[in-house]
C-alpha positions as CSV (number, residue, x, y, z in Angstrom):
1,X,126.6,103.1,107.0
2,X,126.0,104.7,103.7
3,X,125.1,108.4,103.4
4,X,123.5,110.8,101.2
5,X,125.3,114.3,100.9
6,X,124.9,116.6,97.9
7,X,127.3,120.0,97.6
8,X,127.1,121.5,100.8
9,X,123.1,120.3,100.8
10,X,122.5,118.1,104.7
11,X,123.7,114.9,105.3
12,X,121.4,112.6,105.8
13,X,121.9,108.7,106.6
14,X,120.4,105.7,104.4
15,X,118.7,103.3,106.2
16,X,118.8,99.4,105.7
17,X,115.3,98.6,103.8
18,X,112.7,98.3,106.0
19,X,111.7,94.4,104.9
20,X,108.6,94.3,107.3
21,X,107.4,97.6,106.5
22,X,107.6,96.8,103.1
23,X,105.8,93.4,103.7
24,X,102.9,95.3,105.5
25,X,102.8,97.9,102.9
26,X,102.9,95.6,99.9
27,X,100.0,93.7,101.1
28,X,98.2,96.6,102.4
29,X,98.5,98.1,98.6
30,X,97.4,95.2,96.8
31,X,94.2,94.3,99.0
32,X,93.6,97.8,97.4
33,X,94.9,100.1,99.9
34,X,94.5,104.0,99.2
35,X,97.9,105.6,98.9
36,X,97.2,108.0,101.7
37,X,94.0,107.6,103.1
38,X,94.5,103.7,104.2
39,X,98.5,104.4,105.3
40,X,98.3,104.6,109.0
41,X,101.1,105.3,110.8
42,X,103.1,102.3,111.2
43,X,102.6,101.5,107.4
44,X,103.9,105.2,106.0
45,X,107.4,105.1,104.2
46,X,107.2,108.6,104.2
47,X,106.8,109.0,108.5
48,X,109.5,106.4,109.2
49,X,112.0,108.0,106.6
50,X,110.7,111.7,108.5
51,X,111.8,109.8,111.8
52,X,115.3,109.1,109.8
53,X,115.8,112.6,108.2
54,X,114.3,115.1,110.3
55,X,117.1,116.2,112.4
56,X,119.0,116.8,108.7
57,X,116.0,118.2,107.1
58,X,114.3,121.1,109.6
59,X,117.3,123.0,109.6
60,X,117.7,123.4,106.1
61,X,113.7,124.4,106.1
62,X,112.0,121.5,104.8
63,X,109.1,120.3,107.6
64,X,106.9,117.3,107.8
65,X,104.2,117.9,105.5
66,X,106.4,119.2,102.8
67,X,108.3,116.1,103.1
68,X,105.5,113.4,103.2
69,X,104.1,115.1,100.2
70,X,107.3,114.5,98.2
71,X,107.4,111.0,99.4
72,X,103.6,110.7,98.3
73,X,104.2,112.4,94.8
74,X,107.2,109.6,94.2
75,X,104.6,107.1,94.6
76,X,105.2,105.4,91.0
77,X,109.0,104.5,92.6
78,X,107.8,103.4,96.1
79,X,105.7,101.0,93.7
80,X,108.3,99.8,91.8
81,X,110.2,99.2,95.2
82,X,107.1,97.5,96.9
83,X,107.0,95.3,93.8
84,X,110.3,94.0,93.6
85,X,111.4,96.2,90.2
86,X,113.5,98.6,92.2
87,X,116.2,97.9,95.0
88,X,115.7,99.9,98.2
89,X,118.8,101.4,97.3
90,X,117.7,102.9,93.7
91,X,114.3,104.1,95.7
92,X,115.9,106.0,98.3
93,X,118.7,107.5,97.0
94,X,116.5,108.9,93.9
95,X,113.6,110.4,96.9
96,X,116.9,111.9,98.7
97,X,118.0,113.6,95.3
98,X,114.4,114.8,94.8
99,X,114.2,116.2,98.8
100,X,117.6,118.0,98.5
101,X,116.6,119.5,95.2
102,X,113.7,120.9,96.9
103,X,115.1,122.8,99.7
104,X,114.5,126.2,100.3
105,X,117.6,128.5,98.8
106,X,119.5,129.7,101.3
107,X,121.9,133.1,101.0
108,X,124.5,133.6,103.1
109,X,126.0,136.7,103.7
């Protein structure tokens, strides 16, 4: 299992690529998909990730829209994924980076 754990930020698993997702979504894409309006459910990168990442992501204040909106504003990487010019592994740990980077700041007394 690899992980994904910045400086004290949450530690959140990485996921073997989801190949049949990726099929679906590929092909869903290039029959000229919409980005978000044509990604149901069971084709969303960003909702099976949230299903991944939730329990490291809520406490540290980032919720479900927040987080499918990053996904969705990453879209030129997911591309590059879908289309072969990006291993799963570049993809995700660069939308991790972006997610931790865009956590609410947090004092401690």
């Amino acid at each position: 299992m690899v992980v994904f754990e910045v400086d004290g930020g949450p530690r959140m698993e990485l996921p073997d690529e989801p190949l049949e997702l990726k099929s679906r979504l590929r092909g869903a894409l290039l029959d000229g998909g919409n980005w978000r309006d044509d990604s149901s459910d069971d084709l969303s990168v960003g909702l099976w990730l949230w299903a991944q990442w939730q329990a490291a992501l809520e406490p540290r204040g980032m919720y479900r829209e927040e987080f499918i909106d990053l996904v969705f504003a990453n879209k030129r990487e997911q591309w590059l994924w879908l289309m072969g010019d990006r291993q799963w592994i570049q993809y995700l740990t660069g939308l991790a980076g972006r997610v931790v980077r865009r956590l609410p700041v947090t004092t401690e007394a």
